[in-house]
N, C-alpha and C positions, 0 to 999 in steps of 0.2 A: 356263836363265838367258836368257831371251831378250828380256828388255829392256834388256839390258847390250850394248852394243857389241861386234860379233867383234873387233875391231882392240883396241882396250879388252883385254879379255878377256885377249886371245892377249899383250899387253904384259904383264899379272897372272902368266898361268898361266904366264909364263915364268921367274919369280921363284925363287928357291930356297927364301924362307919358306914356312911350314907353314900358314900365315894368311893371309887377302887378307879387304878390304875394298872393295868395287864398290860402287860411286854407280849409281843409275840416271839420273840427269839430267844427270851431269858426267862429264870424261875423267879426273879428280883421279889421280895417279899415288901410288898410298902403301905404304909397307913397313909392317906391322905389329909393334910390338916389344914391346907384352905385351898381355893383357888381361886381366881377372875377368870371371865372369858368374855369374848368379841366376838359377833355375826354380825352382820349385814348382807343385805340383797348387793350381788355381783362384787363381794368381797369373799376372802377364804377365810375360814375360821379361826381363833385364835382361842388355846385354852393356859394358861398359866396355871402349874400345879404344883403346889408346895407339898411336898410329904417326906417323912420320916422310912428309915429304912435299917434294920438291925446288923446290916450288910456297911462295914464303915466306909468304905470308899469302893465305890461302884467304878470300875472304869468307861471313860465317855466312851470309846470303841462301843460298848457294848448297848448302848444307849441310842447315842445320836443315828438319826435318818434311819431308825427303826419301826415298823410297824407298833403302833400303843391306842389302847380302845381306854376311855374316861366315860365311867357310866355314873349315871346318878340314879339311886333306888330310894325308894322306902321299903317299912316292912309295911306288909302283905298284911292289913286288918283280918282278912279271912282264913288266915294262917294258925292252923293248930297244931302240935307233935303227934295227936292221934289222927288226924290226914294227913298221911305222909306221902301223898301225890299233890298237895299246895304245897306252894312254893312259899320261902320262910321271906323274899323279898318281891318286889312287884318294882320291874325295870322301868324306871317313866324315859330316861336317853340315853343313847349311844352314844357316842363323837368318837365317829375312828378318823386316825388322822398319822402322822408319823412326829418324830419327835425331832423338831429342829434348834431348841438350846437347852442346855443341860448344866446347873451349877451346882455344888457342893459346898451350904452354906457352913456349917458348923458340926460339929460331933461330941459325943462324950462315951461314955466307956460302955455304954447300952446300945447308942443306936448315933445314924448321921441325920441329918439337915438336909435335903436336898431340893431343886426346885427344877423343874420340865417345862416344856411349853410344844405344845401339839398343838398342829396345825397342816390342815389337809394338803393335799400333795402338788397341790396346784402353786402354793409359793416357793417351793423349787425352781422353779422360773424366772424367777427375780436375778439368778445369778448366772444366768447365761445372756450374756448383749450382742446382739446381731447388727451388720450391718448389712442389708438383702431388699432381694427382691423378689415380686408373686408374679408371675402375668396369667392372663386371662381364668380369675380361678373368683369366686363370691367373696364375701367375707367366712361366712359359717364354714366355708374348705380352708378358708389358711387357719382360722383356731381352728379347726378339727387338726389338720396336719400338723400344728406347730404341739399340741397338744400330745399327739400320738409321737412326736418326734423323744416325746421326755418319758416315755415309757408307761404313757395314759390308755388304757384298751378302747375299744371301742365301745363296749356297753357301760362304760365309766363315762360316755360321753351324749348325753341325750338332745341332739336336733332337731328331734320329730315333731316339736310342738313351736315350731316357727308358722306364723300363717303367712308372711309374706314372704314374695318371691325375691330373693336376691341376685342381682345381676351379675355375672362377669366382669368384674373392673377391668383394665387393658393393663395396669399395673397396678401392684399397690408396694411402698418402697417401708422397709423396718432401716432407721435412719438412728444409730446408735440407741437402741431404746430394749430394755430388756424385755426379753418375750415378756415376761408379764405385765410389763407396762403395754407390752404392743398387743395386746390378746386384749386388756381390759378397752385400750384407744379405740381399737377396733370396735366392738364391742357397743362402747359409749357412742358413736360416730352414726348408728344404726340402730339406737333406743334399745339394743337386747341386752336383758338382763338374766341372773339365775341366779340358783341357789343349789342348795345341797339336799338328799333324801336317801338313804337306802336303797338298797337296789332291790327289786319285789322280790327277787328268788333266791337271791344268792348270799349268803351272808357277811358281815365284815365287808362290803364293798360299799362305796358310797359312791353316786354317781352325781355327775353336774348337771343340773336339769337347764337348760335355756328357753326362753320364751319372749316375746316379741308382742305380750296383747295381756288381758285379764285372766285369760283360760286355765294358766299354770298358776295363778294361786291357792293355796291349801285353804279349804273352806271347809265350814261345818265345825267349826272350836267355837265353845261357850264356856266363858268363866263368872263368873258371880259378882260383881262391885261389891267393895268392902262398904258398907256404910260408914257416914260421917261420923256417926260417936265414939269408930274409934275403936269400937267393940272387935274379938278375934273371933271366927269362927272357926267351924273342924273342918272348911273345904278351900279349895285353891280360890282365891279371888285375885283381885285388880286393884290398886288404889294411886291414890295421887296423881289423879287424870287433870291432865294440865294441857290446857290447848293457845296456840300464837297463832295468829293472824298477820299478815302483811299485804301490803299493793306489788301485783306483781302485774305484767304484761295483760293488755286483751288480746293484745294477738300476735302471732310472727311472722316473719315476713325474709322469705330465701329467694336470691338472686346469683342466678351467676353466668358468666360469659361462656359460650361453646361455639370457639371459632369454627368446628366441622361440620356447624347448620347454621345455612344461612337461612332457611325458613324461621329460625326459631333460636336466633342466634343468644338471646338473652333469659333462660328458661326461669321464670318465678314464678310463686303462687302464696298466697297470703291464708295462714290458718288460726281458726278462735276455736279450743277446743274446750275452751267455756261457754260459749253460746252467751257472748256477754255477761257473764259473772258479775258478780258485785265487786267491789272496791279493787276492780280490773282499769287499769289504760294507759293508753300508750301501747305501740307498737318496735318487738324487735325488731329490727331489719338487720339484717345479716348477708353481707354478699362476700362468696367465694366458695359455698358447697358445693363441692366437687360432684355436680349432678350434668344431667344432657338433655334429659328432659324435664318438661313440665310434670306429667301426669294427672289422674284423672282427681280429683277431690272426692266425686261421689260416688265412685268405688270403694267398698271396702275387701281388708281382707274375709277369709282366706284370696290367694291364689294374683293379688296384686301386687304390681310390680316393687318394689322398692327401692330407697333411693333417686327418687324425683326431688323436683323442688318443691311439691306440695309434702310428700315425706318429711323431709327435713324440716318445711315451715312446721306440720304437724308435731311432730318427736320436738323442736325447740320450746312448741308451745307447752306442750303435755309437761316436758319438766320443768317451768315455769310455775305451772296449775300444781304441780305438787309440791312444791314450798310457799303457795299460797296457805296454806294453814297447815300446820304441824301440831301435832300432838306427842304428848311424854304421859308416861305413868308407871307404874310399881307395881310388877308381879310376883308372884311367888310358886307359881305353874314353868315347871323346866319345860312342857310339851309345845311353850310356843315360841316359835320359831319365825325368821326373817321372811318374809314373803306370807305369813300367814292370816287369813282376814278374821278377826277376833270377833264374835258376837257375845254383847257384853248386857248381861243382867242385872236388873236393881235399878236403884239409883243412879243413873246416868245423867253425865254432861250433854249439851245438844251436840256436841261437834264428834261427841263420841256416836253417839245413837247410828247414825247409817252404819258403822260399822268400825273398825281401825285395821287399817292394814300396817301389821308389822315391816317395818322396812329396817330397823337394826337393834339391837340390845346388848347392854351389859351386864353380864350376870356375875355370881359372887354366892361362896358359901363356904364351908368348913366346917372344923370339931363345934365351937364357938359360935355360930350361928346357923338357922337355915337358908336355905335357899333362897334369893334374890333377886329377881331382874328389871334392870331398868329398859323399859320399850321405846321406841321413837319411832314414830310412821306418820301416817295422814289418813283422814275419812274416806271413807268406802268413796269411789266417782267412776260409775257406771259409762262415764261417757272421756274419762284418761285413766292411762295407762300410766304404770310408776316407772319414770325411764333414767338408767343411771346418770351421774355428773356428767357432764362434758369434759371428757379430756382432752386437751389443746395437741397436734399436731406436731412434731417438732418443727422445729424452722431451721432449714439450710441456708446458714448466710453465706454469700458469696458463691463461688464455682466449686463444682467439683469437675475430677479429671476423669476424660473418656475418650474410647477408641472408637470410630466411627466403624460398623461392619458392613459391607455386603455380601448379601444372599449368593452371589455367584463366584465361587471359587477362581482362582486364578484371572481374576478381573480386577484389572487396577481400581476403576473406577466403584465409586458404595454404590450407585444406579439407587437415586431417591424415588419412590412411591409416585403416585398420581400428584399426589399433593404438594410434593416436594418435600417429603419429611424423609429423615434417615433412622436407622436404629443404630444405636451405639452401645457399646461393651463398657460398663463402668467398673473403676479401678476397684470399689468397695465390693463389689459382687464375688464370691468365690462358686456358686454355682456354672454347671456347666451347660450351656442352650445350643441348641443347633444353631447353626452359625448366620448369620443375618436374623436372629428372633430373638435378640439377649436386652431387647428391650421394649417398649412403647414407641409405635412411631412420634418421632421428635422432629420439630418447626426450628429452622436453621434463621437466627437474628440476622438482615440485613438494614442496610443503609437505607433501603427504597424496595417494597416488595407487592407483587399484584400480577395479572392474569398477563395485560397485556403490557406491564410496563413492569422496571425493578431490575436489581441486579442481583446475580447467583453466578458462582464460582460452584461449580456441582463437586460437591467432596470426594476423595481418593477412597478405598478401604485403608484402614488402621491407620489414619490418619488422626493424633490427637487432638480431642476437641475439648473446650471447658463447657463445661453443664451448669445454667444457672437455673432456678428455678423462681415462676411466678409468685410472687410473698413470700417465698422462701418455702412454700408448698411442695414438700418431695413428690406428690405424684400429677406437679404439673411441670415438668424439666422442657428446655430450649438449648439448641445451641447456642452458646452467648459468642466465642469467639472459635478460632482456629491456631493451633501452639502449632511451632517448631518443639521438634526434640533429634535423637538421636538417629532414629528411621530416615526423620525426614529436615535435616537441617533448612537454614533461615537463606533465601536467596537473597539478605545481605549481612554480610558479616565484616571485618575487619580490612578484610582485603577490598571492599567494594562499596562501603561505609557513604558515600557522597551521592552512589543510587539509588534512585526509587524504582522499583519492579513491580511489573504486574506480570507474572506468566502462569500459563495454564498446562495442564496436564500433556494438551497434543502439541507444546511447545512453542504455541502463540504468545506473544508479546510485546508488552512497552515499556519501555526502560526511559525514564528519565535522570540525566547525567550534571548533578548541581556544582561539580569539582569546578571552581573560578579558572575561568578563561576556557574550559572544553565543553561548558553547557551543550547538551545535545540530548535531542528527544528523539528515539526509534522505534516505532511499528514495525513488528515483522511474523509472516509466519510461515514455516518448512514449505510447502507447494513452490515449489519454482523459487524458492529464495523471496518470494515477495517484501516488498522493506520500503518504510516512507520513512527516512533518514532528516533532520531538522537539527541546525548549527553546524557544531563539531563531529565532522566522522571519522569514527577510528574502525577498523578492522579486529578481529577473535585478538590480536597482541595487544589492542588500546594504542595503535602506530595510529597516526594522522595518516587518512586517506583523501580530504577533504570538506570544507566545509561550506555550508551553505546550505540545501537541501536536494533531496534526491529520492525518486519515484524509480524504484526497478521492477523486476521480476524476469524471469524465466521462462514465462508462458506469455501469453496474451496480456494487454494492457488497452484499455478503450477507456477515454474521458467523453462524457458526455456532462452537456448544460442543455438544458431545454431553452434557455434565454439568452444565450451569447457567452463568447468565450473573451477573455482578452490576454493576450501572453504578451510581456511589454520587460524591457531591460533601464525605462525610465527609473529610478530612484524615489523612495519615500522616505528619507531622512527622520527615524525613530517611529515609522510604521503611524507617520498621524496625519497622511492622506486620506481619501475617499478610497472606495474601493475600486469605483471606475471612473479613475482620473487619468483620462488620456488627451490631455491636452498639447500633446506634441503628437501624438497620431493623427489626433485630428487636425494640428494644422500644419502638418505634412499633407493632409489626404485636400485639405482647402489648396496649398500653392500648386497640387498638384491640378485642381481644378482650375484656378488662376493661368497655369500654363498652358491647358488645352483650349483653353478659349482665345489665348494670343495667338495657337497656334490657327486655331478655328477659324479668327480672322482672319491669317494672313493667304491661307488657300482659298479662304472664301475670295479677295480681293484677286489673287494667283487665276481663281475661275477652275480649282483642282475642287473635287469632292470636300467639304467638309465634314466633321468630328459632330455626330452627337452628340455634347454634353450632359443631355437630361439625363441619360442613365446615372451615368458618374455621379448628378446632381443628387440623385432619388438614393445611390449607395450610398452617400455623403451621411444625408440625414437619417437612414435606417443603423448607421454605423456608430453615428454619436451617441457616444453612452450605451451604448447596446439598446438604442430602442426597440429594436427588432431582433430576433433572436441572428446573432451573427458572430465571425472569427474575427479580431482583431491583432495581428502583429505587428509590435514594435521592435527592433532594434537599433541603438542608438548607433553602433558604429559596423552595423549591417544585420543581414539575413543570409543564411546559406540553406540551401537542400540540395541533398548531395546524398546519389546511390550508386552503387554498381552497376543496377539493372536499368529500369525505366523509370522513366520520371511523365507523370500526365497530371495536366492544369486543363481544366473542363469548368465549364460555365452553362451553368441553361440559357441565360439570356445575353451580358455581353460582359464581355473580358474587354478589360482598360489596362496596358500598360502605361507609366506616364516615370520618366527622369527627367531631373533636373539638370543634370549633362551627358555624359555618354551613357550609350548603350550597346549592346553586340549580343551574338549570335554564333557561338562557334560551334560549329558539326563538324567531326573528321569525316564523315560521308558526304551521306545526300541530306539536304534541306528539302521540303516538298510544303508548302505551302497553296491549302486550297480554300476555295472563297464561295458560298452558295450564290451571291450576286455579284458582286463586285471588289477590287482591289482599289483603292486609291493610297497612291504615298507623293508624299507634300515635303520639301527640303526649302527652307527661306532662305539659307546662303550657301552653302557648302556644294550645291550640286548631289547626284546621283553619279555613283561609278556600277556599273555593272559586269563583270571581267570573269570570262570564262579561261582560266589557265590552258584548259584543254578538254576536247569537246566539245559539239554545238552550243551557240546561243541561237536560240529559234523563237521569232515573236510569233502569233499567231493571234488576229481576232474572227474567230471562224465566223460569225454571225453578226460582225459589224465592221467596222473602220477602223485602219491603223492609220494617227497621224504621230508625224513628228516635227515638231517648233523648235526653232531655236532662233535668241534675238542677234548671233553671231553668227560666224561661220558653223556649216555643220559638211561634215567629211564620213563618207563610205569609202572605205580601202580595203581589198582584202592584197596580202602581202604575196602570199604564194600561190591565190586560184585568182577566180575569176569573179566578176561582178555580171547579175543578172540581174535584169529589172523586165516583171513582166506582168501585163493587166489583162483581162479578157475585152475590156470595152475600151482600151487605147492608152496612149501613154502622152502625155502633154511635156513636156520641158520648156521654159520659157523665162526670160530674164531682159528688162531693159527692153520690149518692145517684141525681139526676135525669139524663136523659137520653132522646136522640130517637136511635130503632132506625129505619132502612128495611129492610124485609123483603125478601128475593130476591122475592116477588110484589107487587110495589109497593107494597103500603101501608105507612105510616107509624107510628110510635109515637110519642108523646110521653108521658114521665113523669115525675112531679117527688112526692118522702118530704113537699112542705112545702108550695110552691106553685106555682102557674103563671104569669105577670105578663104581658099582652101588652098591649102599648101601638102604637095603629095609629090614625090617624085614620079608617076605615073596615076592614072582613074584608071582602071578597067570596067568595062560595060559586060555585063553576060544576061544570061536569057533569066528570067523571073523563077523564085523558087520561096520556102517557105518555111520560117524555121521551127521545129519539129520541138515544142516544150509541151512539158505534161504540166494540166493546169491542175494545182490541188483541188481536192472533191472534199467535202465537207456535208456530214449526213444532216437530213434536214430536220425543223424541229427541236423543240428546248433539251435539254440532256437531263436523263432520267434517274432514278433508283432502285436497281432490281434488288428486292425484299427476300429475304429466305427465313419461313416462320423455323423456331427452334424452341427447346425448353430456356425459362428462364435459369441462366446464368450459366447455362451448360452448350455453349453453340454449336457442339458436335452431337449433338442427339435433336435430330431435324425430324418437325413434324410432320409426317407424309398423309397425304388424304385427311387432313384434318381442315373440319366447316371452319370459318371462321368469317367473323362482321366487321365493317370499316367504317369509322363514323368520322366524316371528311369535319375541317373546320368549318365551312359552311352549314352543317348539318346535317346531310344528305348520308344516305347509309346504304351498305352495298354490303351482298352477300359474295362468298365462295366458298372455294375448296381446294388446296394445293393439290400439285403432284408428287408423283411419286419422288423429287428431289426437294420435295417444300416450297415450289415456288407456286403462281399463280398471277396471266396477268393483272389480273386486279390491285396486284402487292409492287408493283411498279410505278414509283411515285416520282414526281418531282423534287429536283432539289431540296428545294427550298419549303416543299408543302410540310404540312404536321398534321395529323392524324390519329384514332386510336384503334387500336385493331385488340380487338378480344374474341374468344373462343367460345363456340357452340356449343358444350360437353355433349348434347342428346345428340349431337351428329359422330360425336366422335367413333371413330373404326381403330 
């Protein structure tokens, strides 16, 4: 005791009561005339002391949250005045503790009334309420820290006798609960329990012992059994040993869900730490221990992990097994204490005999009586551990509010983990984290969520989010929704109340527009203006631009159907057609076939070329309905295509024009029209005009016959030159019989069935001569196609000396090698031939 005054002291110890109360900070003089007191295992002490004081009104100042030591003595049987080194008392307990209520019961003109109540320093704690968070720290670190936080030392604090190993939790959340409530939950949550001892060296200190197994109980106490007659002896004994029995659990049984293993996504394991027991059955099951794994069962500690689901099953069962039979009895030994395992002589009960482990007592003594204590524990059981109550969790109902954070400064975007979780900044936390680490990574609630399917809106930074938590378990939090606030208003509000919005951070968007009569839905996103417009379109002012629908953008735009297209200006009246319902295409594209076949016959009967039909026939039905993947355009009251530049209509196999009445052709230039075989054109009434304004018309059939028929008259005029008519093999004229022949050797014929008639003011005769025309030449042979290999799509990068093979439509295959301008004749084809020509790369130079 040596923060107690000697003089002090030596005034106490000279008392005759069995009791003293010492101040550490005062000389307060007090007789003590009764008290009660309260231990239990993983409880703080409680001592209630009434005592008398000559001092009539003590001020509390000088009292309350003072250091105060409650010893209980006898005297010293082996105490004489002539050995004056024994001591006149024999200290059997201490309790130092501080003094937390202090009343002033009565007084009279001698002395006061007073009554204290000491109790160790640990329930100071009670009056401070947290609302916080741990991350990555055991449990034995957050009571050690919360501990030391209240002005607890470290040698006040003993962890050294834990055997198993505690994990790192990711968080753990104090959810309005006073540290002392949240130190014992803890505590209870992970079966460690403790008690109180002295400290080996140091005096006046008392330190918290914790322990997690059998190891830390105080052993080697033996007391006496009172016998049943009733009788007193001269030494401490036991009596009124009184034992209950009840059915409790055979075994228990922890489950719980870890969506972050999918190996082992359901971790349980089922423990009997009775080994079938007697009037044992029935199974706890318990699912929601905040575990990840399983663990091993048939590892023990030391050095095993803790916190599995076999842990949990275990510790549920163990405090089970120790309300399996309870024991009470009456001591009158102040030296036994909570946690301590009793061995008890004499006459014993069975349920006493293995042993009694003290787990709490009420004791009681004063002027008027001695010492008393009532014990409550359970028999000695080698194979459980005494694990304290279960304290329940609090339960968050509802949301709480939070700031979603990212790790990376000046980044809009929180950039979620692999997983897609984010960490959030909660409103209750007043600790300060590095920024992206102020919480547990946290699973964001959608509509539809999974690897390759699901929908995410990926969160902002400081974006508020409500935090709901699974059972209302604080340390299993979700984001439940996403709030508007001040940072980040609602994109709809008053002014715009009638739309639905969906937009994203990079200002993608769909807006749907419910205001009666402007309904309109718009896709859109920044790139090129891109925008799929649907109903009413308004403009940034909500002006009427149009309505109806509308596909733009600013860059590039390619529609592709693998199976047919159809763009048609037909009508679906309330959208309750078929999809491809084109039954006015189609029998546009029928009378269109209807009229080639009239026209088919009537050249064919003319004796002019006729119209294949089959192809038309074979588009017809590849086109209906899109059996075959194809374009179909309708418009009802036309089609246009219309550009500044060029316009090109290409077909691999065969282009069909076909109207139902006019048609035209107008070039401000040149027309050029060419044909690999042939031209045929057919007119059933109207005739053919062929009218060159100015400049040649020039027929030519280099490689056959030109005729011309006609069932009337037919007329060659020219107005201002001259008419020639000239044949290499002769020229025939002839009508009604008569007729003038020129011979290929120039002479001339004249013959007439009737007469001759020449009318001429004069004939002149001259000598023979011959008239000098140049006969066209026409090269011999079918007309060709000189080929010029190049890269594809680039025609001005020509292949020079490049191998290449010709595989003809017959089959036949031919090698070469251009020159130096790309050509080769090999690559000189016919008109009308097709072919493929591919590249030799191992040749290539």
């Amino acid at each position: 005791m040596a923060h107690i005054s000697p003089k002090h002291l030596q005034i106490q110890s000279d008392k005759l009561n069995r009791y003293l109360l010492l101040f550490k900070r005062t000389t307060i003089e007090t007789d003590i005339e009764s008290f009660t007191g309260q231990e239990a295992l993983s409880e703080p002490f409680r001592y209630t002391v009434r005592f008398t004081s000559p001092e009539k009104d003590i001020p509390a100042d000088n009292i309350m949250m003072q250091p105060a030591i409650f010893v209980i003595r006898r005297p010293n049987p082996d105490y004489s005045r002539y050995l004056p080194n024994l001591p006149k008392w024999e200290c059997l307990r201490e309790i130092h503790g501080i003094i937390t209520t202090f009343s002033r019961l009565a007084t009279n003109k001698d002395e006061s009334c007073y009554e204290a109540t000491i109790e160790h320093p640990l329930v100071l704690l009670r009056h401070s309420r947290r609302y916080a968070i741990y991350q990555q720290v055991s449990v034995p670190e957050v009571v050690t820290r919360i501990l030391k936080s209240h002005g607890l030392h470290g040698y006040e604090i003993n962890m050294d006798n834990l055997l198993w190993r505690y994990p790192q939790r990711e968080m753990i959340v104090q959810w309005g609960e006073t540290d002392y409530d949240f130190v014992l939950r803890l505590l209870s949550e992970n079966g460690i329990w403790f008690r109180f001892e002295p400290h080996e060296k140091v005096e006046n200190v008392t330190v918290i012992v914790f322990s997690d197994s059998l190891k830390m109980y105080i052993r080697g106490h033996t007391i006496q059994a009172l016998p049943e007659a009733g009788l007193v002896g001269n030494t401490l004994t036991i009596r009124d040993m009184v034992s209950h029995a009840q059915v409790t659990p055979r075994s228990s049984h922890s489950r719980n869900y870890y969506y972050h293993d999918k190996e082992e996504p359901f971790p349980e394991s089922t423990a009997d730490r009775g080994r079938e027991a007697p009037f044992t059955v029935g199974c706890d099951y318990q699912y929601g221990d905040n575990t990840q794994f399983i663990g091993n069962r048939y590892a023990v500690a030391p050095g095993e992990m803790a916190e599995s689901a076999w842990f949990y099953a275990r510790i549920r069962h163990e405090r089970h097994l120790c309300a399996r039979v309870q024991l009470r009895a009456t001591a009158d030994d102040p030296a036994i204490l909570p946690g301590m395992l009793v061995r008890i002589t004499g006459d014993t009960p069975l349920a006493f005999q293995p042993g009694f482990l003290v787990t709490s007592l009420t004791s009681q003594g004063g002027r008027g009586h001695g010492f008393l204590a009532k014990l409550s524990g359970m028999p000695r059981n080698d194979l459980v551990v005494w694990r304290p109550p279960h304290r329940p969790r609090p339960v968050i109902a509802g949301t709480v509010p939070a700031r979603v954070s990212g790790k990376n400064r000046n980044d809009r975007l929180a950039r979620p983990d692999k997983f897609g979780r984010y960490k959030v900044k909660f409103s209750f936390d007043r600790d300060e984290w590095h920024k992206g680490e102020e919480s547990m990574p946290v699973r964001l609630a959608r509509i539809y969520a999974g690897d390759q399917f699901g929908v995410h809106f990926p969160l902002l930074d400081n974006m508020e989010v409500a935090v709901a938590f699974e059972g209302g378990d604080p340390e299993r939090p979700y984001i439940a929704h996403v709030l508007h606030d001040a940072f980040n208003p609602d994109v709809v509000n008053d002014t715009n109340s009638t739309r639905n919005v969906i937009r994203t951070h990079g200002k993608n968007k769909l807006r749907m527009e419910d205001k009666q009569g402007e309904q309109h839905i718009k896709l859109a996103t920044e790139p090129g203006k891109s925008q799929l417009n649907l109903g009413h379109m308004v403009d940034a002012e909500r002006k009427l631009r149009g309505e109806g629908a509308e596909l733009r953008t600013d860059n590039h735009l390619a529609i592709r159907s693998a199976k047919g297209i159809l763009l048609t200006t037909s009508p679906q009246p309330g959208a309750l057609g078929k999809q491809l319902d084109m039954a006015e295409a189609i029998q546009q594209l029928e009378q269109a076939l209807v009229l080639a076949r009239s026209l088919q016959g009537s050249a064919q009967q003319a004796g002019s070329d006729t119209v294949d039909t089959r192809s038309q026939q074979e588009a017809n039905q590849a086109l209906s309905h899109l059996n075959q993947p194809g374009v179909i355009t309708w418009g009802d009251a036309g089609i246009s295509q219309v550009t500044r530049q060029n316009l090109q209509l290409s077909a691999g196999k065969d282009a069909v024009v076909t109207a139902g009445n006019h048609g035209s052709i107008n070039i401000l230039k040149t027309l050029s029209v060419a044909a690999g075989q042939g031209i045929s054109a057919f007119v059933r009434k109207a005739g053919i005009k062929l009218i060159a304004a100015s400049g040649n018309l020039n027929f030519q059939a280099q490689h056959g016959a030109l005729s011309a028929l006609s069932e009337q008259n037919m007329q060659l005029t020219s107005s201002k030159g001259e008419l020639q008519l000239s044949a290499k093999h002769g020229i025939f004229l002839h009508s009604g019989g008569g007729g003038i022949r020129i011979h290929p050797n120039g002479s001339v014929e004249i013959f007439s069935p009737v007469s001759i008639d020449q009318k001429s003011p004069t004939l002149a005769w001259h000598p023979g001569d011959t008239a000098k025309l140049v006969a066209p030449a026409f090269s011999p042979g079918a007309l060709g196609r000189k080929v010029q290999l190049c890269c594809a799509g680039e025609p001005e990068q020509v292949l020079v000396n490049q191998a290449f093979r010709i595989k003809r439509a017959d089959g036949s295959v031919v090698e070469g090698k251009t020159d130096a301008n790309g050509h080769s004749p090999l690559l000189s084809l016919t008109e009308t031939e097709a072919c493929v020509v591919s590249l030799k790369r191992e040749a290539k130079q």
